[in-house]
C-alpha positions as CSV (number, residue, x, y, z in Angstrom):
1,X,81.3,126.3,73.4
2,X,83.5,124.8,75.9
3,X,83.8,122.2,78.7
4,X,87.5,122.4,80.5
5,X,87.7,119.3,82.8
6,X,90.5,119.7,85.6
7,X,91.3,117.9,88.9
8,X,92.7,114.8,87.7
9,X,95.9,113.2,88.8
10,X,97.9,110.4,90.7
11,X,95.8,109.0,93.9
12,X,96.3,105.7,95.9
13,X,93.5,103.0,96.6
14,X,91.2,104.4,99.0
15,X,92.2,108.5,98.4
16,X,89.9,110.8,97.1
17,X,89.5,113.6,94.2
18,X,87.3,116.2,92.7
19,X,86.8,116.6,89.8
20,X,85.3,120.3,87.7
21,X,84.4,121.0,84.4
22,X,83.5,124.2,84.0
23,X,81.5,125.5,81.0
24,X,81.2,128.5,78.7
25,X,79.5,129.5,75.3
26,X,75.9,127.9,76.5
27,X,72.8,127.8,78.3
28,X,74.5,126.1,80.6
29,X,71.3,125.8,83.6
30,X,69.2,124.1,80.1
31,X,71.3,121.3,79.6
32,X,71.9,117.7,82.1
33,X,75.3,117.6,82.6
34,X,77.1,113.9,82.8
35,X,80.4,112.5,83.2
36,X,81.9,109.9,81.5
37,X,85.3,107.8,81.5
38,X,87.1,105.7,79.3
39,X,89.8,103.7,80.7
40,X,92.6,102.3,78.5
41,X,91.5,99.5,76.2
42,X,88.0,100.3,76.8
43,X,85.0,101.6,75.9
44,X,83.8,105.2,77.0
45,X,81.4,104.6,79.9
46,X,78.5,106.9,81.4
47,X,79.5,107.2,85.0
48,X,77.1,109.6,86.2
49,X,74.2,112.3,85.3
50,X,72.3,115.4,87.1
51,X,69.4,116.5,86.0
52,X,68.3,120.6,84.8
53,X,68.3,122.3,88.8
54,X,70.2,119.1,90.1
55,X,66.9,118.1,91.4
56,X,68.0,114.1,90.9
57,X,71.6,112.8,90.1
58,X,71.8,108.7,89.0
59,X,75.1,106.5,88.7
60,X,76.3,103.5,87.2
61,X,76.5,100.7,89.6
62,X,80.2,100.0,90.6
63,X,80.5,104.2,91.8
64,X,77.2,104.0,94.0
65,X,78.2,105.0,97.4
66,X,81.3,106.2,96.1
67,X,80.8,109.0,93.8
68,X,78.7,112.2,94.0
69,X,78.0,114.2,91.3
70,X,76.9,118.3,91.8
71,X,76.4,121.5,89.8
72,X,76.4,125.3,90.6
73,X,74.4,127.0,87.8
74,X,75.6,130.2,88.9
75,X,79.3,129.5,88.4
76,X,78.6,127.2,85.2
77,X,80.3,124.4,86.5
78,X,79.7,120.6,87.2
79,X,81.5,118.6,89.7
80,X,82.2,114.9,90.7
81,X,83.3,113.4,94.1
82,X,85.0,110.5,94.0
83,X,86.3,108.7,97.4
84,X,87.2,105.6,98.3
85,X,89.1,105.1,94.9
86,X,89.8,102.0,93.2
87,X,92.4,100.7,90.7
88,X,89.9,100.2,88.2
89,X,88.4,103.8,88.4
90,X,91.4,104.8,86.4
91,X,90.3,106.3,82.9
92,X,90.0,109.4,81.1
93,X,87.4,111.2,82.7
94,X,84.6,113.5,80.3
95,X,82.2,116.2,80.9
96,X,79.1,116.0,78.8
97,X,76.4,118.5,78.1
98,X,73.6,117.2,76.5
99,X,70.4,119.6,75.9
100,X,67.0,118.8,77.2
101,X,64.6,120.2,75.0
102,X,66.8,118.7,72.4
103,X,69.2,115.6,73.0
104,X,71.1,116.2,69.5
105,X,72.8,119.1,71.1
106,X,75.5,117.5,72.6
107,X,78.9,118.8,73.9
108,X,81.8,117.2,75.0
109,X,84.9,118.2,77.1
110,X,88.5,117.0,76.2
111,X,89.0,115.1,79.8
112,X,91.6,114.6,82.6
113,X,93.0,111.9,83.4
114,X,92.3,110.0,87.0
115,X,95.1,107.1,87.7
116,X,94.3,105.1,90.8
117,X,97.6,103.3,92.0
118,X,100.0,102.7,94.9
């Protein structure tokens, strides 16, 4: 099993990146797929969730409006939007996979790292 995160990097206040983590050695279409960040000092954070068929996607609150999250079953593969960057967006970003029929399946990527600053 595998989740390889990638599209992280330097951006300024107000840019924009995408992020993928694309997935192998699962079911992938059988399981939500999240992201997560943890930003130095802190706590690892939910950020955002789709559901199975990406039928309905939430967010935590300070993304709303900012951050879209998508998947493509086909090419195994969850993505995240992010625009209109902010300082304290900056943090380890994670890909989860979490199985619905059975939530103790659980798979984690190893992250990228987004750093908002001018």
């Amino acid at each position: 099993v595998q989740l390889v995160e990638s599209g992280g990097g330097l951006v300024q206040p107000g840019g924009s990146l995408r992020l993928s983590c694309a997935a192998s050695g699962f079911i992938f279409s059988s399981f939500v797929m999240s992201w997560f960040r943890q930003a130095p000092g802190k706590e690892r954070e939910w950020v955002a969730g789709i559901t199975i068929g990406g039928g309905s996607a939430n967010y935590v609150d300070p993304v709303k409006d900012r951050f879209t999250i998508s998947r493509d079953d086909a090419k195994k593969s969850v993505y995240l939007q992010m625009n209109s960057l902010k300082p304290e967006d900056t943090a380890v970003y994670y890909c989860n996979a979490k199985r619905a029929s059975n939530q103790a399946i659980n798979y984690w990527g190893k992250g990228t790292l987004v750093t908002v600053s001018s």
